[in-house]
PDB file of N, H, CA, C and O in Angstrom:
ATOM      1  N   UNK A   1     159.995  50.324  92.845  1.00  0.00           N
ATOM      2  CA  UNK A   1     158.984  51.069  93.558  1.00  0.00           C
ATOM      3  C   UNK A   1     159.635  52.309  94.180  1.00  0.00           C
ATOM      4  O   UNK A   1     160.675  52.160  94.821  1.00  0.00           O
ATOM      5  N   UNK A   2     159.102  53.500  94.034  1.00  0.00           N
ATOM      6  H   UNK A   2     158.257  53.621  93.513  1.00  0.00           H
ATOM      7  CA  UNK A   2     159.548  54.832  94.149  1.00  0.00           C
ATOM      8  C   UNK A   2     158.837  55.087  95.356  1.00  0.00           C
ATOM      9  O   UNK A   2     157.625  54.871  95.381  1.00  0.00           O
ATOM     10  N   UNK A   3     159.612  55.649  96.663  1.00  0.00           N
ATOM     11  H   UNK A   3     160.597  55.825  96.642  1.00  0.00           H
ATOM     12  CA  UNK A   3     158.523  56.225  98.020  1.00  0.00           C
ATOM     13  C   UNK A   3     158.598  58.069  96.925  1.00  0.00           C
ATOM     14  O   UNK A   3     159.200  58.707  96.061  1.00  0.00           O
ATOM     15  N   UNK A   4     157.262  58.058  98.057  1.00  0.00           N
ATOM     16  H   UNK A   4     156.773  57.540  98.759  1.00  0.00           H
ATOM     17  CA  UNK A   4     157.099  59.511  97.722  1.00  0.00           C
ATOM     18  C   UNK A   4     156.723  60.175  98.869  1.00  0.00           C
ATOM     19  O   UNK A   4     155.601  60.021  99.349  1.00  0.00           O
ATOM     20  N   UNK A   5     157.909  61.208  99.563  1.00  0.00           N
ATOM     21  H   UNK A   5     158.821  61.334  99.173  1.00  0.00           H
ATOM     22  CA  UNK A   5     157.804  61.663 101.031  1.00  0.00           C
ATOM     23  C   UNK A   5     157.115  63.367 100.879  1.00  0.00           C
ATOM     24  O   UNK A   5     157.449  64.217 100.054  1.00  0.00           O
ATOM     25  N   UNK A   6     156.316  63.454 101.716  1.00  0.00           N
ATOM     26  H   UNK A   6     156.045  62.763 102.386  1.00  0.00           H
ATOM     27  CA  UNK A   6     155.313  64.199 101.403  1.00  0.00           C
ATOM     28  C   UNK A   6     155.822  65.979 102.099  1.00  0.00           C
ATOM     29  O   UNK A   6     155.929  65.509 103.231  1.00  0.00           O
ATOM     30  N   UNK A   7     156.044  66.902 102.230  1.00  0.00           N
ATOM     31  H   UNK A   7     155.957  67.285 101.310  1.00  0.00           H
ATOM     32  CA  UNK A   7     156.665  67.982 102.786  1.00  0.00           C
ATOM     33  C   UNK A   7     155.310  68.449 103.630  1.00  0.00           C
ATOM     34  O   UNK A   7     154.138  68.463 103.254  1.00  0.00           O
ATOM     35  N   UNK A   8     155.922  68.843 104.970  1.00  0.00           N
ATOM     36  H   UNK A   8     156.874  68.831 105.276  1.00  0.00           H
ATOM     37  CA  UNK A   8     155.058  69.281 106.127  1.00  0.00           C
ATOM     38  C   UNK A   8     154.609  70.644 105.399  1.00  0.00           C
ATOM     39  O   UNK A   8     155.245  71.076 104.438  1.00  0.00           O
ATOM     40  N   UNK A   9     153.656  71.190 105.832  1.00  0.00           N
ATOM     41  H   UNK A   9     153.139  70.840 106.612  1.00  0.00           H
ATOM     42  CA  UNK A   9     153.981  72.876 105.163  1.00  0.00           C
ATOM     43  C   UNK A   9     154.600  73.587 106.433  1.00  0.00           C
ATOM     44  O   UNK A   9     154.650  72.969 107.496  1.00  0.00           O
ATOM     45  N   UNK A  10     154.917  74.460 106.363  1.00  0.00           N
ATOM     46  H   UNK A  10     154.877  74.962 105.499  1.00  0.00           H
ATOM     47  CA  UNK A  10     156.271  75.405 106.873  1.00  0.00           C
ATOM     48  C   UNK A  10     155.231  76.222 107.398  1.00  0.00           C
ATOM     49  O   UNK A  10     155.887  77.128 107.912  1.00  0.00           O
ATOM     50  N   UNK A  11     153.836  76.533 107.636  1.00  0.00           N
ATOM     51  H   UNK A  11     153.303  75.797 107.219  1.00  0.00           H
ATOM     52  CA  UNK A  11     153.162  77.929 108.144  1.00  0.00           C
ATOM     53  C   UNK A  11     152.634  76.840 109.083  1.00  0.00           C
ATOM     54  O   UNK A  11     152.266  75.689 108.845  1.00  0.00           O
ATOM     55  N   UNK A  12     152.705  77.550 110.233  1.00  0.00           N
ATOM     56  H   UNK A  12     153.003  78.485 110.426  1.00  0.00           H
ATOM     57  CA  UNK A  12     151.887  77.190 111.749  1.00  0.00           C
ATOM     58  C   UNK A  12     151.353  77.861 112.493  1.00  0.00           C
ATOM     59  O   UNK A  12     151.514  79.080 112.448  1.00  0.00           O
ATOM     60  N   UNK A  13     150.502  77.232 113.467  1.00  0.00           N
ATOM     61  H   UNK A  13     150.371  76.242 113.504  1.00  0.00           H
ATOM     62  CA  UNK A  13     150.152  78.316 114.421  1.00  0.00           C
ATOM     63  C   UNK A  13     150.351  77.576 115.707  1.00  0.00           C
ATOM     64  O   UNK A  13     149.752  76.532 115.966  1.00  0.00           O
ATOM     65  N   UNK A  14     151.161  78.117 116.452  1.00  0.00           N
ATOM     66  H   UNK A  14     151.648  78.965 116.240  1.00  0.00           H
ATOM     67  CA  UNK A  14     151.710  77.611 117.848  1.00  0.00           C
ATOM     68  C   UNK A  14     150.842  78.049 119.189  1.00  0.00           C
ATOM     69  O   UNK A  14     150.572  79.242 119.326  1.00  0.00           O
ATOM     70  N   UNK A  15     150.595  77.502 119.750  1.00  0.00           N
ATOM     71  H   UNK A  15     150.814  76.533 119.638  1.00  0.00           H
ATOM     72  CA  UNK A  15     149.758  77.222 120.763  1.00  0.00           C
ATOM     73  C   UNK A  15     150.857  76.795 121.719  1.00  0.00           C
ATOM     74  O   UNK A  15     151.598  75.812 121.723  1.00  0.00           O
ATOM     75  N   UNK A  16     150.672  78.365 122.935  1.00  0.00           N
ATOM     76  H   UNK A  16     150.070  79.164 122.932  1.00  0.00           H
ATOM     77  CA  UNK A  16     151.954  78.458 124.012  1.00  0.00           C
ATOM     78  C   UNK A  16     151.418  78.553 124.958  1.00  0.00           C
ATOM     79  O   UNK A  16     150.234  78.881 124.875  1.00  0.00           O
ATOM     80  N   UNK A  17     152.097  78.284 126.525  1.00  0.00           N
ATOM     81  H   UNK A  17     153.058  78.017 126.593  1.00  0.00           H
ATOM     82  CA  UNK A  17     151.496  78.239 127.787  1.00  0.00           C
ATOM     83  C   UNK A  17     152.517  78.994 128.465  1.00  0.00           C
ATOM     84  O   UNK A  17     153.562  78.469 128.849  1.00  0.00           O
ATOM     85  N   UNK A  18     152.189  80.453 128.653  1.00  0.00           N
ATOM     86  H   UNK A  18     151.341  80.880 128.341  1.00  0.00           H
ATOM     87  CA  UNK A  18     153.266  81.728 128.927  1.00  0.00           C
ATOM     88  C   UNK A  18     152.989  81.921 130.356  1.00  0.00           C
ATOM     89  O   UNK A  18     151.869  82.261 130.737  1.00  0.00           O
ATOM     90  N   UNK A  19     153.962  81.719 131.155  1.00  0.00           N
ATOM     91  H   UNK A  19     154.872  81.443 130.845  1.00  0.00           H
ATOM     92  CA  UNK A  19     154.202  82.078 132.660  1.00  0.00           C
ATOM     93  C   UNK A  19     155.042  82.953 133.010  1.00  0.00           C
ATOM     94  O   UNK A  19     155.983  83.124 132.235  1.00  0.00           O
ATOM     95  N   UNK A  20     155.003  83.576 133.951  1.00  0.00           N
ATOM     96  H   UNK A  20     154.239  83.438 134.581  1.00  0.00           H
ATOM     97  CA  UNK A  20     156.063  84.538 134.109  1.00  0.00           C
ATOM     98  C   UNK A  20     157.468  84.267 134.296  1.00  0.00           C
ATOM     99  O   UNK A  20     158.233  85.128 133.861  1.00  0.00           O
ATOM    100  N   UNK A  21     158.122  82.939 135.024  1.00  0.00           N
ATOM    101  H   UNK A  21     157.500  82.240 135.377  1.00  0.00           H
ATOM    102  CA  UNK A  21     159.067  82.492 134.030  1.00  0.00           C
ATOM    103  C   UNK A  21     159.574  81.495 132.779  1.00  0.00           C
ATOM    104  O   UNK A  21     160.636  80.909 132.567  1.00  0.00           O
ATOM    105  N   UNK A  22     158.565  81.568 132.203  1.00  0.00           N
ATOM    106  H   UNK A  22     157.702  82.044 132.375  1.00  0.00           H
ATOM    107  CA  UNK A  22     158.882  80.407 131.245  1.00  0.00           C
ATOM    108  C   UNK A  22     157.818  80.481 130.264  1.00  0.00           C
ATOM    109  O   UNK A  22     156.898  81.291 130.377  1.00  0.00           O
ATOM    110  N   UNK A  23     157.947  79.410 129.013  1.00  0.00           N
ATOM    111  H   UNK A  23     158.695  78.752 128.921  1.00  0.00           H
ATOM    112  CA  UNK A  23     157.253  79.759 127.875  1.00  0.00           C
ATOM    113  C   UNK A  23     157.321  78.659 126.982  1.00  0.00           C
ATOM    114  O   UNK A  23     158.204  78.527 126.135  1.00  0.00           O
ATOM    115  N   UNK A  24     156.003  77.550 127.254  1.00  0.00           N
ATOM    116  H   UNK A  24     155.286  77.658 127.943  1.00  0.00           H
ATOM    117  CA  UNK A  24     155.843  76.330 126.619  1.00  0.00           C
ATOM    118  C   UNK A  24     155.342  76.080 125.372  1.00  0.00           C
ATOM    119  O   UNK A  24     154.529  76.942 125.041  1.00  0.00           O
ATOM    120  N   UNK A  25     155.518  75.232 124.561  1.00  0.00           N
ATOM    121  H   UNK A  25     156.179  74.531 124.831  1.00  0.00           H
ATOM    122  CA  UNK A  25     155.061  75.134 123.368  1.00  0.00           C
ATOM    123  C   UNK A  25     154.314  74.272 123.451  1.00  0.00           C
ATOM    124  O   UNK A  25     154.881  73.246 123.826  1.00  0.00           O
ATOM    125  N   UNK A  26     152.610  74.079 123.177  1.00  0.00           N
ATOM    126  H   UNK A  26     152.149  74.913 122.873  1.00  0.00           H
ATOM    127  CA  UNK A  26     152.083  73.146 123.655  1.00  0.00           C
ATOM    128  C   UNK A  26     151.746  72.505 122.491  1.00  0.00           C
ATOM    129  O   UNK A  26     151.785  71.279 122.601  1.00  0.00           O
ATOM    130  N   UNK A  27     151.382  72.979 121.254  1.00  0.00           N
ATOM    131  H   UNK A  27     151.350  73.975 121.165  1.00  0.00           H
ATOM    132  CA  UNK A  27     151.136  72.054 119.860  1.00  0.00           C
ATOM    133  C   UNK A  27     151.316  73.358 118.727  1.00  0.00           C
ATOM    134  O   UNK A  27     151.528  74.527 119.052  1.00  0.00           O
ATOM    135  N   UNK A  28     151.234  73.060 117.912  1.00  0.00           N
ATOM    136  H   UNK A  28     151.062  72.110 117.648  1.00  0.00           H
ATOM    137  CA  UNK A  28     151.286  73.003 116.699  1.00  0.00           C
ATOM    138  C   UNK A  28     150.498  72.812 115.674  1.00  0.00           C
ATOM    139  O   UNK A  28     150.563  71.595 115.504  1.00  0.00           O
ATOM    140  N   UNK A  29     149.830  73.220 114.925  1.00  0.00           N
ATOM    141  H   UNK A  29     149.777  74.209 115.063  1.00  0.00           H
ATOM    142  CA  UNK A  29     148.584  73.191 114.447  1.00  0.00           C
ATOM    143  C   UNK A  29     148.563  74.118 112.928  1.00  0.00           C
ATOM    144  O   UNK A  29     148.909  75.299 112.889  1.00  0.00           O
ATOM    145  N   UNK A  30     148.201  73.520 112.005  1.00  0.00           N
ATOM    146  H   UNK A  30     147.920  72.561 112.037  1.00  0.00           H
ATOM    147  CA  UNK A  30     148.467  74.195 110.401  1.00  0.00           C
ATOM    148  C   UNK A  30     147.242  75.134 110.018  1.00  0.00           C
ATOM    149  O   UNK A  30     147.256  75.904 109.058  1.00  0.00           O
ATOM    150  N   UNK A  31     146.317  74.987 110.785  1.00  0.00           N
ATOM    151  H   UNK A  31     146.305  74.361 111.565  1.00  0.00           H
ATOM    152  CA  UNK A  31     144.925  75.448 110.466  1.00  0.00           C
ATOM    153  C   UNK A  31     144.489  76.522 111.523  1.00  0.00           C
ATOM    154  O   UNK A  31     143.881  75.984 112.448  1.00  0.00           O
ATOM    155  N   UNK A  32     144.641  78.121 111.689  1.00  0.00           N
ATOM    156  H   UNK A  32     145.135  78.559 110.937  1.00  0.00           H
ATOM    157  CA  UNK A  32     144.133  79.029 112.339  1.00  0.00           C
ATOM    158  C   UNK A  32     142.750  78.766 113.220  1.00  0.00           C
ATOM    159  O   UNK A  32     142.628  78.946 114.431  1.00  0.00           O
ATOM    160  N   UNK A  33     141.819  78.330 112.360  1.00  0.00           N
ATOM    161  H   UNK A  33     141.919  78.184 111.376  1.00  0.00           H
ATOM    162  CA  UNK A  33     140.828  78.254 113.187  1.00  0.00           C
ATOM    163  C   UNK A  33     140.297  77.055 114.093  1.00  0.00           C
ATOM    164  O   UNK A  33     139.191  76.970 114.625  1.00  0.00           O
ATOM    165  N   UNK A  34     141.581  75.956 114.147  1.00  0.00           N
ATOM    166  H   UNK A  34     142.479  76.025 113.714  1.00  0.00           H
ATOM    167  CA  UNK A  34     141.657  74.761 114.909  1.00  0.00           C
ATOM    168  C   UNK A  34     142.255  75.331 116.184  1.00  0.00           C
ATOM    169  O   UNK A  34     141.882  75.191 117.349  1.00  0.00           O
ATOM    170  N   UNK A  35     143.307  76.029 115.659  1.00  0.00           N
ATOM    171  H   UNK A  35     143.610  76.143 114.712  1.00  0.00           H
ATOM    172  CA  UNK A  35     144.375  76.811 116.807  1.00  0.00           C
ATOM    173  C   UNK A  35     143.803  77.649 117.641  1.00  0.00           C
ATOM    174  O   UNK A  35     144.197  77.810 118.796  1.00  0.00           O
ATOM    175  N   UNK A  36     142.785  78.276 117.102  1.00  0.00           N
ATOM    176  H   UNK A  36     142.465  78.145 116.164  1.00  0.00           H
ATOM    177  CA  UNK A  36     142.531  79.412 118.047  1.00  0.00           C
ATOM    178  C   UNK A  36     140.610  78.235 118.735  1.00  0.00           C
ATOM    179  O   UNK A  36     139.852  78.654 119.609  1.00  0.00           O
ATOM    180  N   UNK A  37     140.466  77.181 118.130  1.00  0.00           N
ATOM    181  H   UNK A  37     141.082  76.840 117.420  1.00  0.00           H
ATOM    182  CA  UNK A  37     139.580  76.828 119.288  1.00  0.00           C
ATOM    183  C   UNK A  37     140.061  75.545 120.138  1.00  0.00           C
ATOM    184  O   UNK A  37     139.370  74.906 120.931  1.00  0.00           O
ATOM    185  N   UNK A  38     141.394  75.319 119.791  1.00  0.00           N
ATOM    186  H   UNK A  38     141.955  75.837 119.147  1.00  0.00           H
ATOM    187  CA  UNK A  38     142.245  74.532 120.494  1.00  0.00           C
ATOM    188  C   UNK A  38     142.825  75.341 121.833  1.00  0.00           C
ATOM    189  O   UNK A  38     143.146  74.967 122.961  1.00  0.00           O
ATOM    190  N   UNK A  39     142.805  76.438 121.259  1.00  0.00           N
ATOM    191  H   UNK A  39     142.544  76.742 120.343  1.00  0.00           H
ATOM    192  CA  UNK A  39     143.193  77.563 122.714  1.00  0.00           C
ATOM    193  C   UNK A  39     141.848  77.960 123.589  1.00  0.00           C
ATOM    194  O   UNK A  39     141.529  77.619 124.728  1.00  0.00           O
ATOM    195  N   UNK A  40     141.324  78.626 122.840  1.00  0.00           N
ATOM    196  H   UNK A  40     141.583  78.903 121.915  1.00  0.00           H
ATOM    197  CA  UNK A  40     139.383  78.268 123.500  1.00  0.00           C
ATOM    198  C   UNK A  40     139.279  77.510 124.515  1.00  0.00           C
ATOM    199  O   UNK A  40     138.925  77.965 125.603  1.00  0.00           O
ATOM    200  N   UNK A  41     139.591  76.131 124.317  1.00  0.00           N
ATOM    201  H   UNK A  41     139.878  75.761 123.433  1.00  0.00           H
ATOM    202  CA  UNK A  41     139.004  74.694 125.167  1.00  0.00           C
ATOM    203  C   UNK A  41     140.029  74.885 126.319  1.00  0.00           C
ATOM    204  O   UNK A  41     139.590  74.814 127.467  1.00  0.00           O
ATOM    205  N   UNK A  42     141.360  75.124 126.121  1.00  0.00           N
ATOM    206  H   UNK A  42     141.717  75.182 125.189  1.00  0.00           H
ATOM    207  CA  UNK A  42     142.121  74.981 126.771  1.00  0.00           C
ATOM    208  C   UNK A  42     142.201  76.259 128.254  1.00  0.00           C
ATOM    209  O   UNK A  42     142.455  75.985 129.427  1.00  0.00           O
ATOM    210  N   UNK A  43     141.985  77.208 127.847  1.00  0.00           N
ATOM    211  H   UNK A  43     141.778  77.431 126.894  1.00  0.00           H
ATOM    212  CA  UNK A  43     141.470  78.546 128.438  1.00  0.00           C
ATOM    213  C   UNK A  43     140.160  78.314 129.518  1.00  0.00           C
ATOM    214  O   UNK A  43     139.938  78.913 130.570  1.00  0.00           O
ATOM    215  N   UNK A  44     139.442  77.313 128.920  1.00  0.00           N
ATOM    216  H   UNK A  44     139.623  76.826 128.065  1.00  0.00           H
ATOM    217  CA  UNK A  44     138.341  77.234 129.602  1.00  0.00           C
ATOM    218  C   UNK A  44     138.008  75.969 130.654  1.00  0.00           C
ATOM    219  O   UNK A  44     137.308  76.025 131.665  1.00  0.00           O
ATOM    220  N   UNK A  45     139.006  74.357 129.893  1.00  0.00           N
ATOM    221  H   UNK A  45     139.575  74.311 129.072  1.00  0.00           H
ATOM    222  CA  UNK A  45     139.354  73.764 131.013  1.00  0.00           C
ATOM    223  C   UNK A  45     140.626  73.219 131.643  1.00  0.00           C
ATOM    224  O   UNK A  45     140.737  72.186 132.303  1.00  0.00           O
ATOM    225  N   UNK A  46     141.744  74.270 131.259  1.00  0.00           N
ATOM    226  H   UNK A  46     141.653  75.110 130.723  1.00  0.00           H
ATOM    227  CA  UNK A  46     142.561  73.497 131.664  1.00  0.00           C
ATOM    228  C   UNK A  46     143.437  73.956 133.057  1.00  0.00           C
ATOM    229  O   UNK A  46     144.499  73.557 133.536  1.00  0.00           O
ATOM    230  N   UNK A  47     142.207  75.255 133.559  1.00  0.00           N
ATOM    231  H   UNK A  47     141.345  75.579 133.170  1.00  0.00           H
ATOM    232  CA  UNK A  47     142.806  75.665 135.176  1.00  0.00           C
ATOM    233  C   UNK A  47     143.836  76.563 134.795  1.00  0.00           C
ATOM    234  O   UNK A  47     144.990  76.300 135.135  1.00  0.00           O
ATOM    235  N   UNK A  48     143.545  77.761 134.024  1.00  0.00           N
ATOM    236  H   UNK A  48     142.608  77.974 133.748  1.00  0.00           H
ATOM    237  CA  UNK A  48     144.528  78.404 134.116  1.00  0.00           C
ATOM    238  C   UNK A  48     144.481  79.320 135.638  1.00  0.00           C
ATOM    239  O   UNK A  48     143.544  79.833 136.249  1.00  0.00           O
ATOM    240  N   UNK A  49     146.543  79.219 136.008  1.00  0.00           N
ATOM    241  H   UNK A  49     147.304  78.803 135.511  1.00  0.00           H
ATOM    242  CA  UNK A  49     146.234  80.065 137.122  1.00  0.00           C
ATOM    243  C   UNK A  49     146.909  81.540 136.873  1.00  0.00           C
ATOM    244  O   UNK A  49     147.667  81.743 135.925  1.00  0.00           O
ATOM    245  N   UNK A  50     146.571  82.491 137.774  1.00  0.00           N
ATOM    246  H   UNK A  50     145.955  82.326 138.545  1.00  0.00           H
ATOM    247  CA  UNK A  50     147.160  83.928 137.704  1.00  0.00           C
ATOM    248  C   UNK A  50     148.610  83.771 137.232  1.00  0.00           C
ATOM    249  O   UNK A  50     149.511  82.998 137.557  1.00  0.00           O
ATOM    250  N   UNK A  51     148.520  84.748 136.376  1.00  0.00           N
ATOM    251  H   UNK A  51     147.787  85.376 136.112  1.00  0.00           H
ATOM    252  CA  UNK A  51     150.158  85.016 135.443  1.00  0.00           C
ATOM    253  C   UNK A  51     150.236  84.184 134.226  1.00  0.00           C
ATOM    254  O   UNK A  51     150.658  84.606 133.150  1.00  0.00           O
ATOM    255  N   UNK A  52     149.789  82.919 134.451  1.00  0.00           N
ATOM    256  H   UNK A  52     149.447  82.576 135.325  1.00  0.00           H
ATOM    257  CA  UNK A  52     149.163  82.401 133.053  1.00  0.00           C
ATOM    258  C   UNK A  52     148.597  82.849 131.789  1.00  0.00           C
ATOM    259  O   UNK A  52     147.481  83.362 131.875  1.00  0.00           O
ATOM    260  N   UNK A  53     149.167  82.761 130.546  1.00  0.00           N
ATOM    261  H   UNK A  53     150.073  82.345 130.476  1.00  0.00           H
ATOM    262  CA  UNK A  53     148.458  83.023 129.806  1.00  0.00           C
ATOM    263  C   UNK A  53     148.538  82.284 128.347  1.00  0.00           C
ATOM    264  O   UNK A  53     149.648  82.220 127.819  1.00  0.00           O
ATOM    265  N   UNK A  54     147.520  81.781 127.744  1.00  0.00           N
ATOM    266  H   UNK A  54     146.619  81.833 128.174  1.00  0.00           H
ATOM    267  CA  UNK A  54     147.599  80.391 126.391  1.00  0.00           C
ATOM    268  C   UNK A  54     147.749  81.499 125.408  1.00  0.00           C
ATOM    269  O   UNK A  54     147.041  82.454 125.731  1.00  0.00           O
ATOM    270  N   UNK A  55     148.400  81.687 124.368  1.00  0.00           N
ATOM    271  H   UNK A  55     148.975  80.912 124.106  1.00  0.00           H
ATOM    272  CA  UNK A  55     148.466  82.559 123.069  1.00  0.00           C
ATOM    273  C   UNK A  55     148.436  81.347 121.809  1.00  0.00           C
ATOM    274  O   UNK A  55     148.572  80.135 121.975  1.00  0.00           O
ATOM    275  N   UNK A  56     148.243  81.986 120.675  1.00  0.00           N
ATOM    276  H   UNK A  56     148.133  82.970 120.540  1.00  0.00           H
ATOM    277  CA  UNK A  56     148.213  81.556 119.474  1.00  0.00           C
ATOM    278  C   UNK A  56     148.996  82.437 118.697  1.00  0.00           C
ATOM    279  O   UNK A  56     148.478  83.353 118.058  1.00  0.00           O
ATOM    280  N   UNK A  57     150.188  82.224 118.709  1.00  0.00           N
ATOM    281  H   UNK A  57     150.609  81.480 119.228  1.00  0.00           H
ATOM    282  CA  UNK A  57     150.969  82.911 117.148  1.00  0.00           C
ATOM    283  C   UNK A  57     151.496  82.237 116.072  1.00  0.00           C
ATOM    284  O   UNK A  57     151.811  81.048 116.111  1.00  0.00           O
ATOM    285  N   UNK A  58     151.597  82.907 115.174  1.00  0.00           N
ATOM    286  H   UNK A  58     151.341  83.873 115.142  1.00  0.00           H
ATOM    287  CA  UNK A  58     151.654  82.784 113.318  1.00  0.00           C
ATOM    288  C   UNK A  58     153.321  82.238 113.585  1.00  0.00           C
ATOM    289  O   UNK A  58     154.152  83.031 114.027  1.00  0.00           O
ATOM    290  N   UNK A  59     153.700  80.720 113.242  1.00  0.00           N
ATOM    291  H   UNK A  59     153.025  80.076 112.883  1.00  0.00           H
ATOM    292  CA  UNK A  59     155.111  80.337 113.166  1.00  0.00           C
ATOM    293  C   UNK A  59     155.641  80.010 111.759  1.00  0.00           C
ATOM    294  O   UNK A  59     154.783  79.564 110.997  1.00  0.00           O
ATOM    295  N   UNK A  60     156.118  80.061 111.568  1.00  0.00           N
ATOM    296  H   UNK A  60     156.815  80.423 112.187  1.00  0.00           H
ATOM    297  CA  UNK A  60     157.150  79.758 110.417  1.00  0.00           C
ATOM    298  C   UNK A  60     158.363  78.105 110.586  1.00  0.00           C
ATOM    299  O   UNK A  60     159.417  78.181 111.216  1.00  0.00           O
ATOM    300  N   UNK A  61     157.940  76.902 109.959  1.00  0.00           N
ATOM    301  H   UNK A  61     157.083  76.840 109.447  1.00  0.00           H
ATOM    302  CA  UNK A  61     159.301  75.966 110.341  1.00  0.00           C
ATOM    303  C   UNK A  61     160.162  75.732 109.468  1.00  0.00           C
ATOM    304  O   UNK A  61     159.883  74.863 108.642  1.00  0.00           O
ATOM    305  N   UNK A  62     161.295  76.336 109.385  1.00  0.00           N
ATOM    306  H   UNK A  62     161.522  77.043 110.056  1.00  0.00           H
ATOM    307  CA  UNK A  62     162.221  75.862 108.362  1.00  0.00           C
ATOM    308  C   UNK A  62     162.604  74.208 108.460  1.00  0.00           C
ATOM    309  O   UNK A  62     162.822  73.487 109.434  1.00  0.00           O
ATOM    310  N   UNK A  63     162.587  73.995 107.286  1.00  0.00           N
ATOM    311  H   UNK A  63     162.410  74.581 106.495  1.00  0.00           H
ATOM    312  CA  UNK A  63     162.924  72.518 106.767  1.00  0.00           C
ATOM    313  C   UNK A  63     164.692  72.473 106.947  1.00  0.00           C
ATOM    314  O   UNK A  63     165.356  73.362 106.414  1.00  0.00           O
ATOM    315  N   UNK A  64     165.384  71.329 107.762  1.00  0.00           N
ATOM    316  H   UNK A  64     164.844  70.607 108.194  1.00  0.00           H
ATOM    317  CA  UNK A  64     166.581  71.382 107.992  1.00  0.00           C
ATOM    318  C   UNK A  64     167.381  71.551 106.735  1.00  0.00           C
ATOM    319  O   UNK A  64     168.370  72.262 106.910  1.00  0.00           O
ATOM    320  N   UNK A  65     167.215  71.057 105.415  1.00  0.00           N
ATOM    321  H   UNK A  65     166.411  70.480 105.272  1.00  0.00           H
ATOM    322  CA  UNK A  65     167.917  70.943 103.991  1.00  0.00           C
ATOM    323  C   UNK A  65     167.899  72.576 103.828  1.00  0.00           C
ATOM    324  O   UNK A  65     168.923  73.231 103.633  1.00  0.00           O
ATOM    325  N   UNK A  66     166.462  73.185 103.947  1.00  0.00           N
ATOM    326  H   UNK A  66     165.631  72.653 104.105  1.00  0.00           H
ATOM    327  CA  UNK A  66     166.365  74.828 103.787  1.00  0.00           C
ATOM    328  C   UNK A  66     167.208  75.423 104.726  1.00  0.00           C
ATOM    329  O   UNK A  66     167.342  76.632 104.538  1.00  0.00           O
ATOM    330  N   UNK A  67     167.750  75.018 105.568  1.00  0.00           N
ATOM    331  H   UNK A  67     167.641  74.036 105.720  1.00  0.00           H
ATOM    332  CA  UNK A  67     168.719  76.159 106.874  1.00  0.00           C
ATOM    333  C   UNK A  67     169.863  75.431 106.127  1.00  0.00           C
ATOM    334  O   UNK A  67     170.374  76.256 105.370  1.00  0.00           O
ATOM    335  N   UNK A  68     170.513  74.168 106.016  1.00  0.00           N
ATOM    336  H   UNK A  68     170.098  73.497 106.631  1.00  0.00           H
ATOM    337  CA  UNK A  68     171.651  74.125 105.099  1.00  0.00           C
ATOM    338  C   UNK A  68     172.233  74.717 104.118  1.00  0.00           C
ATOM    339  O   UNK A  68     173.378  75.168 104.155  1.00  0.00           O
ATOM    340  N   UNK A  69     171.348  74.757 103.021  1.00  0.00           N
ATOM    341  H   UNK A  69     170.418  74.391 102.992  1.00  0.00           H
ATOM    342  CA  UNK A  69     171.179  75.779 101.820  1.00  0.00           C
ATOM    343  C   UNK A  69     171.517  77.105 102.420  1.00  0.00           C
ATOM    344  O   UNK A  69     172.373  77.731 101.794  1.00  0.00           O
ATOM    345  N   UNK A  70     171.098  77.601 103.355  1.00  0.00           N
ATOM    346  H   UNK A  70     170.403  77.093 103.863  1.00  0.00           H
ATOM    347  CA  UNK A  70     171.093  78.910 103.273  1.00  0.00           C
ATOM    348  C   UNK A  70     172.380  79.346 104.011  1.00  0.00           C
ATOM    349  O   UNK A  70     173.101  80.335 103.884  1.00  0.00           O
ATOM    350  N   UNK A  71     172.419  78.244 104.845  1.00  0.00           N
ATOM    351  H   UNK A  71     171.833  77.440 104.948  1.00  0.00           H
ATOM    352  CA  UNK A  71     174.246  78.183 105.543  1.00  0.00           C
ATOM    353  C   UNK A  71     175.429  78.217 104.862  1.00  0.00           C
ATOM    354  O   UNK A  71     176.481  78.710 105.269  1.00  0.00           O
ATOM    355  N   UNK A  72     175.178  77.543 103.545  1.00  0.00           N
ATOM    356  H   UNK A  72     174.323  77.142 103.214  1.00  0.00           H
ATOM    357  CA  UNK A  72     176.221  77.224 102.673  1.00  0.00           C
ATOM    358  C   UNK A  72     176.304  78.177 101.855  1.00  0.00           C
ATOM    359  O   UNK A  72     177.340  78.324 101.206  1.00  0.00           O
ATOM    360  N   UNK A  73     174.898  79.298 101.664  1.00  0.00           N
ATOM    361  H   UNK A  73     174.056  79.179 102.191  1.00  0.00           H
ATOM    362  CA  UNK A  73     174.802  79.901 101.177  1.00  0.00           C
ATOM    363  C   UNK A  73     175.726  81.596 101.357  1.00  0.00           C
ATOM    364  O   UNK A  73     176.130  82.385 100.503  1.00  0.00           O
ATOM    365  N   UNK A  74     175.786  81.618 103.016  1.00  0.00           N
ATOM    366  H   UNK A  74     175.458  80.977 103.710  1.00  0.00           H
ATOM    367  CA  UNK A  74     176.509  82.119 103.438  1.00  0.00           C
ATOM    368  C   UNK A  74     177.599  82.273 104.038  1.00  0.00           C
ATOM    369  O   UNK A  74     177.855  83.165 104.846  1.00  0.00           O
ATOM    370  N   UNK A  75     178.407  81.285 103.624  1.00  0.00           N
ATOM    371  H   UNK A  75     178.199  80.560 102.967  1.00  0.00           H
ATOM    372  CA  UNK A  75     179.640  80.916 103.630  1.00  0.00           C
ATOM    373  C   UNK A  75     180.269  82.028 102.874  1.00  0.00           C
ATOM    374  O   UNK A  75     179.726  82.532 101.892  1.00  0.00           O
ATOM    375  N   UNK A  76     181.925  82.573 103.546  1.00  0.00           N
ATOM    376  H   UNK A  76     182.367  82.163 104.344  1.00  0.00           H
ATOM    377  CA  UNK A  76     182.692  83.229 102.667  1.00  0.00           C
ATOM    378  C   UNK A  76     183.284  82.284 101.311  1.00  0.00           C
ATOM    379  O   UNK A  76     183.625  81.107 101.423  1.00  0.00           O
ATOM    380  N   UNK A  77     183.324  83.072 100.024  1.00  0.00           N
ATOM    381  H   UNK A  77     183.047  84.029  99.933  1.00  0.00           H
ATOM    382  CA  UNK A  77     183.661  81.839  98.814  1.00  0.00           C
ATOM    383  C   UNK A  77     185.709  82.710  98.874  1.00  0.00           C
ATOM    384  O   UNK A  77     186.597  82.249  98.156  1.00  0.00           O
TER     385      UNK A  77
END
């Protein structure tokens, strides 16, 4: 019996909770228009206070085997 492990996809949209000092990652989300009404709800009940602010940006996750590859890749030969 063969497993068959399935690959995350690598495009995201990150959903952050930006303060003036600091900068949380609150989820993660593969689908734009989940993300941006996952930020919606959140905007509307989750008490944001002054200096606060929820964003949605376009992430990219490299797969750890893909940053290896590319490490080894740049190795002096």
């Amino acid at each position: 019996m063969h497993r068959t492990y399935l690959r995350l996809p690598a495009h995201f949209f990150r959903i952050s909770l930006h303060t003036e000092v600091d900068n949380v990652t609150l989820a993660l989300v593969p689908d734009q228009n989940h993300a941006n009404l996952i930020a919606q709800l959140l905007n509307e009940h989750y008490g944001i206070r002054k200096g606060e602010t929820i964003t949605v940006t376009p992430t990219v996750i490299r797969h750890a085997d893909d940053e290896a590859e590319d490490n080894a890749k740049s190795l002096p030969k």
